[in-house]
N, C-alpha and C positions, 0 to 999 in steps of 0.2 A: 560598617556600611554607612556611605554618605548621608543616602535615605534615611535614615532614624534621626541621624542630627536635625534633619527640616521636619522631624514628624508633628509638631505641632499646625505647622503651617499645612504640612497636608490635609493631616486632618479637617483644621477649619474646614479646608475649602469640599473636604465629603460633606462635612456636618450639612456645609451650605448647599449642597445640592441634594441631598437626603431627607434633610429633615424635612417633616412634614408639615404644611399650614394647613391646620384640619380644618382652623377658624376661617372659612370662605368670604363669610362677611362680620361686618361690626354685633348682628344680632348674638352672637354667642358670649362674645366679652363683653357686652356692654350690660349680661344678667350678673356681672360680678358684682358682691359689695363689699370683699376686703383686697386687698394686695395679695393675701395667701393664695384666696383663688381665684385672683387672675392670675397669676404665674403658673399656675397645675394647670393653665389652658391652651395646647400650642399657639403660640403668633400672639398672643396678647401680652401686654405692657402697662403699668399704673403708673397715673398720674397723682402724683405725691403733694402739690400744690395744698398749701395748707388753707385750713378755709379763711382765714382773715383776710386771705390773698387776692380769695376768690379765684378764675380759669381768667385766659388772657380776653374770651369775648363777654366779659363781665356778666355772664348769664353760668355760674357753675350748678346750680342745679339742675339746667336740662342739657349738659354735658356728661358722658358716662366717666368716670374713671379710667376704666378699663376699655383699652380699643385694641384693635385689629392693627398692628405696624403698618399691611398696605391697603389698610383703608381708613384711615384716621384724617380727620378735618386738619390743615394745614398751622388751624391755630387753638389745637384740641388741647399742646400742653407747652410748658414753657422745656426745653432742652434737659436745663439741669435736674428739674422735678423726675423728669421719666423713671421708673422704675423698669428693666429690661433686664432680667438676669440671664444671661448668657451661657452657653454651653464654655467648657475650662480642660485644658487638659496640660497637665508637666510632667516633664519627664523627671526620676526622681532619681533614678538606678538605668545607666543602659552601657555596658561593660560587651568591649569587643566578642567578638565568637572565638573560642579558644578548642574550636571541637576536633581540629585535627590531633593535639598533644595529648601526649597516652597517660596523665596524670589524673587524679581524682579530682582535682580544679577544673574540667575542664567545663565552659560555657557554650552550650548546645542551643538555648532560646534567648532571645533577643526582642525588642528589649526586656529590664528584670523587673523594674518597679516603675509604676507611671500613678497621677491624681489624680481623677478626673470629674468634674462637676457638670451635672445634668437637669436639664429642667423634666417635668413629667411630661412625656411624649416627646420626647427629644431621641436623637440617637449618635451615635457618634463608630466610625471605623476606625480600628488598629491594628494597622499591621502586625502580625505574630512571624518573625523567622525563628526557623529550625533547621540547625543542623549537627546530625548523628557524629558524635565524637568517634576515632576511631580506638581500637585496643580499651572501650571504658571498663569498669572492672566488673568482674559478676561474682556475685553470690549465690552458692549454689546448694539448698538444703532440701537433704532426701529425706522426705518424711515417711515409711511403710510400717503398712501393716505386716506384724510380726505374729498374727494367730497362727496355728501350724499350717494350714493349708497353704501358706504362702514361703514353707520353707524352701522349698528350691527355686523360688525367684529370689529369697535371701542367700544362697547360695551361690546364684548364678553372679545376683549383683556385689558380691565379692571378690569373684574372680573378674567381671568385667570394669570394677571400680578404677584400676589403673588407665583401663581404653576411655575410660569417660572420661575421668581429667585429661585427658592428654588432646580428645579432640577439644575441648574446652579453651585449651591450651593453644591450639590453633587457631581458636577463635580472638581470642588476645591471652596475655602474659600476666592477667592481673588476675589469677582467680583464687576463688577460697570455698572447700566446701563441709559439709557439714552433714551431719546425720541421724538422725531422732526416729521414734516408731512407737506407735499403739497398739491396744487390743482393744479391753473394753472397760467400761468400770467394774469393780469389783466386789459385786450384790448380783443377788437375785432379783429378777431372772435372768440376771445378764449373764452370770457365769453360775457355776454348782459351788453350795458355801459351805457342801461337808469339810471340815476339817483339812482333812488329806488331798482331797481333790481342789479346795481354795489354794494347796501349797502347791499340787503339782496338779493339774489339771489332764494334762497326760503322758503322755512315753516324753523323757528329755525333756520338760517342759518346764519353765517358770511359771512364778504366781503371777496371773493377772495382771495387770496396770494400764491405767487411761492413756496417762503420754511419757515418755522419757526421753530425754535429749542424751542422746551417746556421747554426740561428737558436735562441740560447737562448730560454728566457721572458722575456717583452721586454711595456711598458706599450705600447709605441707599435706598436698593432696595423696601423698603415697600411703597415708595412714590411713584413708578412708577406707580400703578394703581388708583391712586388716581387723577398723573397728566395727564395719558391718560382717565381717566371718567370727569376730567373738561373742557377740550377741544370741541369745539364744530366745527360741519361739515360746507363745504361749498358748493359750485357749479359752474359751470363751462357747456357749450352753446355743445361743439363740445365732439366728444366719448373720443381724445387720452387726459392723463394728463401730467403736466409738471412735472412728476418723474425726470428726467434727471437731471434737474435743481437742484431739492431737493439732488439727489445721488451728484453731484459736490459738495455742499455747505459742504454737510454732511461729504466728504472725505478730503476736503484742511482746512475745520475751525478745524484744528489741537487743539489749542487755546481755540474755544468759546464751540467746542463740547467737549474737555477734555478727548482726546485718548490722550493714554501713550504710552510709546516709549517701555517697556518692557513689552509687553501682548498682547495676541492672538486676534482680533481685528474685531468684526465680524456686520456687516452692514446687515439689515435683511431691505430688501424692498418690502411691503407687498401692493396690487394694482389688482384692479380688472378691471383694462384697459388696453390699449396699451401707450406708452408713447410721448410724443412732439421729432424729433430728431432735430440735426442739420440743418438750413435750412429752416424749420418752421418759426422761428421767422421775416422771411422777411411777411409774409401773416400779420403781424399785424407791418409794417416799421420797424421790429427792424434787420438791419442789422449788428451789428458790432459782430465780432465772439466771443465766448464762453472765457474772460479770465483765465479761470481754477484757477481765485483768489476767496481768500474770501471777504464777500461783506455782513456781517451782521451788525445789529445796535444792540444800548444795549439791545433792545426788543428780539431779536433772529431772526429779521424779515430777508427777505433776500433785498437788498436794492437796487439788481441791474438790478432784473427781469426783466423793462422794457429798459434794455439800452442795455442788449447782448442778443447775439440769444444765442437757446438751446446748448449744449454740445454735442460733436459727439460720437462716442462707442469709439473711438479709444483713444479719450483724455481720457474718466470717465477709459479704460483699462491701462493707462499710469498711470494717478493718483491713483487708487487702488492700482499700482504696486508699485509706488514708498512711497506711505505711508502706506502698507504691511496691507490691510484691503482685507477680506476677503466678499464678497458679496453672500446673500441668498436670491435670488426670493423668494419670497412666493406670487406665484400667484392665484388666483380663474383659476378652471378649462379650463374657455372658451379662457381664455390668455396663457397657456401652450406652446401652439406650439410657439409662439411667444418669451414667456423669455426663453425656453431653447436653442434655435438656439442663444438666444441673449448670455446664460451662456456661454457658447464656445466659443467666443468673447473675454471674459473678463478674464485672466488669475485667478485662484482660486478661480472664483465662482460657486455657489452651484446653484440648481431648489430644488421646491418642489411645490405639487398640494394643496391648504388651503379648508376647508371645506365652506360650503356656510356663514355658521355665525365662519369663522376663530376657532372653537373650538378645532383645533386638530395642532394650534401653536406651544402650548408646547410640544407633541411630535416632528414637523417638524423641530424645533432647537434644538432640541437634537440629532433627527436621522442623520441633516448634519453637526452639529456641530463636531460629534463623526465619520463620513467620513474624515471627513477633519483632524481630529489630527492623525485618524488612516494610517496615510502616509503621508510622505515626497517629496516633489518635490524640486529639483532644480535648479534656474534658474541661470543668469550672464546677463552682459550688455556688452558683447564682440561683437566689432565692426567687418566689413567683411575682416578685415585684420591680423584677431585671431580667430582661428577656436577653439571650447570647444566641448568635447566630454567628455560622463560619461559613466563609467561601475563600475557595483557591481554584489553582488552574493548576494542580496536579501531574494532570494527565491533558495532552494537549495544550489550544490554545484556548479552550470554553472555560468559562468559572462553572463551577461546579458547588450546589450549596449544602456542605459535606464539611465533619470536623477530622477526616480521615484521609489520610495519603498513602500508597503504596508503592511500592520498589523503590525504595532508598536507598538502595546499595548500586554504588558508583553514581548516584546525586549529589551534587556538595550542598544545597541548599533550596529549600521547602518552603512557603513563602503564604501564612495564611492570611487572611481581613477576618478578624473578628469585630460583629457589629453590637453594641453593646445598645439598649434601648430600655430607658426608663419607661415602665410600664404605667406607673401609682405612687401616689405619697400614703404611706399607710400610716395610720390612726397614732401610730407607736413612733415616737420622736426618737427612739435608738436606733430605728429601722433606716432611717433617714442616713445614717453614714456607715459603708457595711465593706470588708475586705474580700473584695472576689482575686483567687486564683486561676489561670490558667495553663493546666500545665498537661505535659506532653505523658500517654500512660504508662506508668509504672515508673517513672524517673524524680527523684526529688527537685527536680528545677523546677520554677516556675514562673509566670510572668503577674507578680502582684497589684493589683489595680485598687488603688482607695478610692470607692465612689463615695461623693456627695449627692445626693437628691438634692433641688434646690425646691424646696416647699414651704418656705418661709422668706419673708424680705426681712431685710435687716430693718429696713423703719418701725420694723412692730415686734422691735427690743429696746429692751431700757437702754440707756444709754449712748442710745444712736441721735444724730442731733432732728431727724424726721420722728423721734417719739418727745411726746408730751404728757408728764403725767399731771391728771387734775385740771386739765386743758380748759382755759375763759375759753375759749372757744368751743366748750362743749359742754357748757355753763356748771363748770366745777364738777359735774356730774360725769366725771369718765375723764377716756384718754385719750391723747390724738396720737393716734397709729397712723403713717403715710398719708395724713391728710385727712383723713375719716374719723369719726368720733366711735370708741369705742365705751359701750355706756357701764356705770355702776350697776351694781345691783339694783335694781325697785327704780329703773330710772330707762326709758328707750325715747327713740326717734333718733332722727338725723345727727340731730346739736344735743341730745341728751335731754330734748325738752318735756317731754313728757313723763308724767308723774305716774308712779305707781306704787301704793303703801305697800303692798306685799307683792309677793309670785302670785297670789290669786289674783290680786286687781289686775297686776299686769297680764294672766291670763287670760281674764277676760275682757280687757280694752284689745288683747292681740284677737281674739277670737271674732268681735265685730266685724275683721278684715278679710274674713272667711264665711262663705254660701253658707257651710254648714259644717256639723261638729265630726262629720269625715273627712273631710280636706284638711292636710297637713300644712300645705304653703299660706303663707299670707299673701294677698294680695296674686294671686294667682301664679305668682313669680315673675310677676311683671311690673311692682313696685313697692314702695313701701309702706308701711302700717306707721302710720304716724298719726300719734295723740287718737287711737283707734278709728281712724280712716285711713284707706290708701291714697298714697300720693304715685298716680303712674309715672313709668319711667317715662322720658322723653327719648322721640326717636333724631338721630341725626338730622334726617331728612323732615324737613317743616312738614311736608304731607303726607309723612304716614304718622297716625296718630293711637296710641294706646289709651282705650277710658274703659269706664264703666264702673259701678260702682265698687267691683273685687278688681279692677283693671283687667277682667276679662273679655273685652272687648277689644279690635283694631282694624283699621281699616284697609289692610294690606297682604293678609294670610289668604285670602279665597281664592277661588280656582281660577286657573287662566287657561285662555286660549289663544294662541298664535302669539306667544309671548304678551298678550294684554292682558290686564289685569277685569276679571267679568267683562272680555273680549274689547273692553275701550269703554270713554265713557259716554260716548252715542249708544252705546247698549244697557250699559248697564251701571253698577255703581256698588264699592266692597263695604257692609255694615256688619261689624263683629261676626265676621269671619264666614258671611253667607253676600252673595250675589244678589242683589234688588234689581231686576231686572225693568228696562225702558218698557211703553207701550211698544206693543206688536213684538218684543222681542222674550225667548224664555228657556228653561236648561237651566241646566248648572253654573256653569258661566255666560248666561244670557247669550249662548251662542246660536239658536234655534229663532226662526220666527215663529209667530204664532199662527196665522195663516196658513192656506194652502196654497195660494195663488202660484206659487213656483211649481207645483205637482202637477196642476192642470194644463195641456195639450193649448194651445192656440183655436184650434176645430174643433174643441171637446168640453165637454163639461164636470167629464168623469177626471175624478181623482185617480192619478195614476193609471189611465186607460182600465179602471175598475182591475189592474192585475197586481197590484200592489199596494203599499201603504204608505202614507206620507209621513217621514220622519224626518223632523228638522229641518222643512224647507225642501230635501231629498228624497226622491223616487227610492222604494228599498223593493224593487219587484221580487216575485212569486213564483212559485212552479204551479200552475194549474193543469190538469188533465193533463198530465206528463210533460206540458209544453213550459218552457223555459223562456220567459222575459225578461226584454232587455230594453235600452235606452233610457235615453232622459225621462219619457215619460209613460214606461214600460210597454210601447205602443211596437216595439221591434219582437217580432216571434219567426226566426230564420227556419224554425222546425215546424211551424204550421201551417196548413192548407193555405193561407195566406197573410199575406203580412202586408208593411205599407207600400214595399213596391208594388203588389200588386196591384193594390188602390191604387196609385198616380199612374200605372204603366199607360194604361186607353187615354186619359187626359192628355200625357206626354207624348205620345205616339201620333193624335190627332190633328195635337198644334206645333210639333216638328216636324213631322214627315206627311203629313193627311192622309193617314191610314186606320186603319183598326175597325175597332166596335163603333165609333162615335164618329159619322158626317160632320159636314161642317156645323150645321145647326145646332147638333146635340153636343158637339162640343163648344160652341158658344155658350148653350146653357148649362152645360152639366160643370164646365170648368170651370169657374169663376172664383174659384177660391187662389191660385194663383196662373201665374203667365211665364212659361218654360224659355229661358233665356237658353237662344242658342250657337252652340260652339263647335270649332272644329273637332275636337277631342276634351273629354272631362279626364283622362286617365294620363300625366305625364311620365313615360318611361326613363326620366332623369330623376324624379322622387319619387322614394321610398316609404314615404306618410302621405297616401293618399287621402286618407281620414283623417280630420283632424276638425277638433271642436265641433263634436257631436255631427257631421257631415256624412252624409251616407251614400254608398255607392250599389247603384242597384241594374242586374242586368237580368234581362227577362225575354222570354222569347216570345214572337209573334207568329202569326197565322203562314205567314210565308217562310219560315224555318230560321227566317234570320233572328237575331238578338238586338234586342233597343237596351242603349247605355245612358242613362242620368244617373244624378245626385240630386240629392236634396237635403236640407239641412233647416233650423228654425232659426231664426235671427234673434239678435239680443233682445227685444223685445218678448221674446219667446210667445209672438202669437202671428207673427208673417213666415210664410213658410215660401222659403226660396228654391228655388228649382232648377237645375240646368242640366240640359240634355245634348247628347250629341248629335253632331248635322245629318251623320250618314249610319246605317243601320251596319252592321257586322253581318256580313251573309257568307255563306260561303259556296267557292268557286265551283265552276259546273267542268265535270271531269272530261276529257278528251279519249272514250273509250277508243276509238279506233285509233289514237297515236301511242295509247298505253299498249295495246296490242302488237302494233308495228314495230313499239320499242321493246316489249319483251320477246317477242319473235327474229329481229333484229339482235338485240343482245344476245339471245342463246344459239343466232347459226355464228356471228362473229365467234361468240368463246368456242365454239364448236372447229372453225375454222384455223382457228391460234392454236389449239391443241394439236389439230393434226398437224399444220406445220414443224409445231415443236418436235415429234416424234419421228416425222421423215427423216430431219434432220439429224437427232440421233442414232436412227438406226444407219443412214446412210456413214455415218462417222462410223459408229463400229464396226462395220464392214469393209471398209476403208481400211481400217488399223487393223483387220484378221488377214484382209487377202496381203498386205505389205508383210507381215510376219509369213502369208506362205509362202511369198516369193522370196524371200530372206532365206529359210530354213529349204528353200528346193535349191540355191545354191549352194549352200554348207554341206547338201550330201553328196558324197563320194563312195559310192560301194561298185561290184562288178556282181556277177551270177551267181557265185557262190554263197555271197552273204548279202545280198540283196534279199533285206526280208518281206519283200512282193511277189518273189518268183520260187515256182512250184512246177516240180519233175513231171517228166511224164507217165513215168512208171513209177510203183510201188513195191517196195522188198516183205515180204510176209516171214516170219522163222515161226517153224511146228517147235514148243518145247521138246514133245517126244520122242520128235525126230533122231536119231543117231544115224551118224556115217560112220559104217564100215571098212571103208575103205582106211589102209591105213596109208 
């Protein structure tokens, strides 16, 4: 694939679009004080500048080392000094796809071996291709249980041992199978240890045994059923068998059983019981745990039955995995429930239900067989300090964030992004460089990945030309790492100047720099303890400023409002990390006045029309007596006997129309609070926000039935209250009973009229079209007297039955 040759260059450009800048601004890197940990912080970078050098704006003590890449002062560091350790990635091994040749060579993932170096919080995507070789080889070992109850599935699978290779056969040309079987170990209680019954257990029976390998992997599959009908059954006291036992033997004798490193790999355990676990083996003294070694003699016997206890699920799923076998229960129905809760356990094992005399085998390793090629899973051994995530587009054209593909049969090619993400630099400098594989399940291929954590700069090693040991510049007293003074023992501050005869003095000059002997940072973590005072960090920015005696203090943390800092500095002003609020102003971030002058009505004296509270400047009204207020200055109640239309309505009415309650007199005097401008309409039926800034629209009815339309609203001022009303009242029209009459009288003889017309006319047409048809049908007849069925004799013939004539 051409793609893999430019994989480096791809990737960069995910890295670049993926990786995360968690560091938003300079405050996060600039609490760094070595290079170590500013590189463990995304988006940060050290400036290596030695101190004799000083920074380029000759002020290097209230410059941080460590910045933000895109937010660093212009002349924060000199080019070459930067310290930036970069995400790395080479390809080491990436050998064409050779998955269609039917040889044990052949190469199914792509690429094999890649290096990759990562900062902590970093991430990086690689592409994983896969594709299913075809004819690859498989190894095929039948492991059964051989207690007597399972003799005629022993039976069975002898006769059908030639139909199973042959479908197998079918499947490709490379196969090899193999045959081994348990019972249980050979103690009490597991079996009866009289004498006679340890030899023969029962009718036909052999002694006992944990595991024995009959028949290794073997090409010449016609001897499989030959050496499964030689075989004879055994017995065993208690229900569970010592399967466990057999499955460990059968997965680590790499060797005795004759599994190959390149072929599909598949372990069929076939058992009509439940099995011995972990733990068990103490009821018969055997306590020493499960070595997950092999422990066969040249017989194939297993040798160590009696000396470890059973195998736990967790180990037989560890060892399946790591020697990439593939596990098929094949259990009798009544154990079902049992091995499939057990399948789910064990990474890339199969269930299937076996018929009473096992006849229907050779379909159930074929049907899981053919599961199992037909998709891809994959796994990795990435520890909790390397996070692995996979996405493909499988199925359709969506990604999907999944390490699993299915139907791969007639796919030539599978195509995942594995995203690989430095989680932490842990404590343990071995942990630092670690070989993750990812490989496809149960196949030996794999795609090798050498991470490097990048959690150390190379300046703060010997021999790099940024390390100084003994450094004048750090008055003999220590080292210069990257440009920072690393101090001796009994020796701190910046330059190493500060003196301390022991770890006690120096604890407690560091202790000075600390409120109290609960606090673990110096200097709050916001400077340095130097010569037992803190010296605060400096910020970028000239005006924000960090003091106080621990450097707890700054004047840049407090609340804001509307992006201002204690709402701006007409309000207020930030003092270690609380709001000093201006006269008249107060809250949290001085965003509140302290008056009420904004709450109070223009005409009113009451706070909030006595229906509310005043908070912050803001009317926050009330529900009182079930009524609900509203407005600026909770003076609007649309649910109560009256509100402020009512109030203005007579005022309004008197000095635009000269109507109402109030003459002219009374309303010269009674009105004077405002003067009703007036218009042809207050209501434009081309807008849709007729309210707008607190303006209110109030329609109310008068004495004469009609409706009077104003607004009113308060002015910025908020104590002139503006008015306008309309020229002409809304009445409505006076009805024309006698033309509604005429017109419904009128309408119903018209429709009365059209009716009957319409029906003359029909009936006249049918009539029309009956009498033409009987003029039609009176010339078509043609008859005379005789068969003229109108005309009728004048006489009538009578016959008596009883009558007889005589005559002859």
């Amino acid at each position: 694939m051409h793609c893999i040759k430019n994989i480096s260059m791809v990737a960069l450009m995910v890295w670049c679009l993926t990786t995360p800048i968690l560091a938003d601004s300079n405050a996060e890197c600039s609490l760094k004080e070595t290079c170590s940990s500013c590189i463990r912080t995304p988006g940060c970078a050290w400036c290596a500048v030695p101190i004799d050098l000083k920074m380029s704006t000759s002020n290097e003590p209230n410059m941080p080392r460590c910045a933000n890449l895109l937010f660093k002062d212009d002349n924060w560091c000199p080019q070459e000094h930067v310290v930036n350790m970069k995400m790395k990635m080479d390809i080491l091994e990436d050998k064409a796809m050779t998955a269609g040749t039917t040889t044990t060579d052949a190469v199914q993932i792509r690429p094999q071996r890649l290096k990759v170096s990562l900062r902590q919080g970093q991430e990086i995507s690689i592409p994983v291709m896969f594709q299913q070789a075809k004819d690859y080889p498989i190894d095929l070992y039948y492991l059964m249980d051989l207690s007597a109850s399972m003799k005629d599935d022993r039976d069975k699978l002898s006769v059908l041992g030639n139909k199973l290779a042959s479908v197998l056969k079918n499947i490709t040309n490379n196969v090899r199978m193999g045959f081994g079987s348990f019972v249980d170990k050979p103690e009490m209680p597991f079996v009866n240890t009289i004498p006679h019954k340890l030899q023969s257990p029962c009718l036909n029976c052999v002694r006992s045994y944990g595991f024995k390998n009959h028949m290794p992997l073997t090409a010449d599959t016609a001897s499989f059923s030959a050496k499964v009908k030689e075989t004879s059954v055994s017995g065993n006291m208690d229900f569970p068998e010592g399967g466990f036992d057999g499955l460990m033997q059968a997965i680590v004798c790499t060797k005795e059983i004759g599994w190959r490193d390149k072929a599909r790999k598949l372990l069929v355990f076939s058992t009509d019981a439940t099995s011995h676990i972990a733990g068990d083996g103490k009821l018969a003294g055997i306590v020493v745990p499960n070595d997950e070694e092999c422990h066969l003699d040249k017989y194939g016997l297993y040798t160590h039955t009696l000396e470890t206890d059973y195998p736990s699920v967790s180990q037989l799923d560890k060892q399946a995995q790591e020697h990439n076998i593939n596990i098929i229960f094949a259990v009798t129905k009544g154990q079902q429930e049992i091995y499939k809760t057990l399948k789910d356990s064990i990474h890339g094992a199969a269930f299937g239900v076996l018929s009473k005399d096992s006849s229907n085998i050779v379909d159930l390793v074929k049907s899981e067989y053919e599961k199992l090629v037909d998709s891809v899973v994959l796994s990795d051994n990435s520890s909790g300090s390397v996070e692995i995530q996979y996405y493909t587009k499988c199925v359709g054209k969506t990604v999907h964030n999944t390490n699993e593909c299915g139907g791969l049969r007639g796919r030539p090619l599978i195509e995942f992004n594995a995203v690989i993400k430095a989680l932490d630099c842990s404590n343990d400098r071995q942990q630092w460089n670690k070989v993750i594989q990812i490989k496809p399940g149960a196949l030996s291929e794999s795609l090798t990945i050498e991470l490097e954590l990048l959690c150390e700069c190379p300046c703060e090693q010997k021999g790099h030309q940024g390390f100084e040991s003994n450094s004048q510049n750090c008055n003999h007293n220590g080292n210069l790492e990257c440009g920072v003074c690393s101090c001796a023992s009994g020796r701190y501050g910046r330059y190493c100047e500060c003196d301390g005869d022991d770890a006690k003095t120096m604890s407690t000059n560091t202790s000075s720099c600390r409120p109290d002997n609960v606090t673990t940072e110096d200097c709050s973590s916001f400077g340095f303890c130097k010569c037992g005072k803190c010296d605060c960090f400096k910020r970028t920015s000239v005006e924000e400023v960090i003091y106080g005696t621990y450097c707890e203090c700054d004047n840049f943390s407090c609340k804001r409002n509307g992006g201002l800092l204690c709402s701006g500095p007409e309000k207020g002003r930030c003092d270690c990390g609380n709001c000093v609020c201006q006269s008249g102003w107060s809250g949290i971030s001085c965003e509140c006045r302290e008056n009420n002058a904004t709450c109070i009505a223009p005409d009113s004296t009451d706070v909030c029309s006595n229906h509310g509270t005043c908070a912050c400047g803001v009317c926050q009204c009330q529900m009182l007596d079930n009524f609900r207020y509203s407005g600026r200055y909770c003076e609007e109640c649309p649910s109560c006997s009256e509100n402020k239309c009512d109030e203005l309505r007579h005022c309004v009415e008197c000095q635009v129309h000269n109507t109402g309650k109030y003459d002219n007199n009374d309303c010269k005097i009674k009105c004077t609070e405002f003067q009703t401008e007036v218009v042809e309409s207050i209501i434009d039926p081309d807008d849709d926000k007729n309210e707008v800034n607190d303006e209110k629209i109030c329609t109310v009815p008068d004495d004469g039935g009609c409706t009077i339309l104003f607004k009113y609203k308060y002015e910025d001022d908020n104590i002139s209250l503006k008015v306008t009303g309309q020229k002409t009242k809304d009445c409505a029209k006076e009805v024309d009973i006698f033309a509604v009459i005429c017109g419904v009288v009128g309408g119903t003889v018209f429709a009365g009229l059209v009716m009957l017309i319409i029906w003359k006319v029909c009936t006249t047409m049918h009539d029309r079209r009956e009498y033409v048809n009987f003029e039609k049908e009176m010339k078509m007849a043609k008859f005379d007297r005789g068969d003229n069925p109108l005309y009728k004799p004048s006489t009538s013939t009578f016959n008596n039955p009883t009558f007889r004539n005589t005559q002859s």
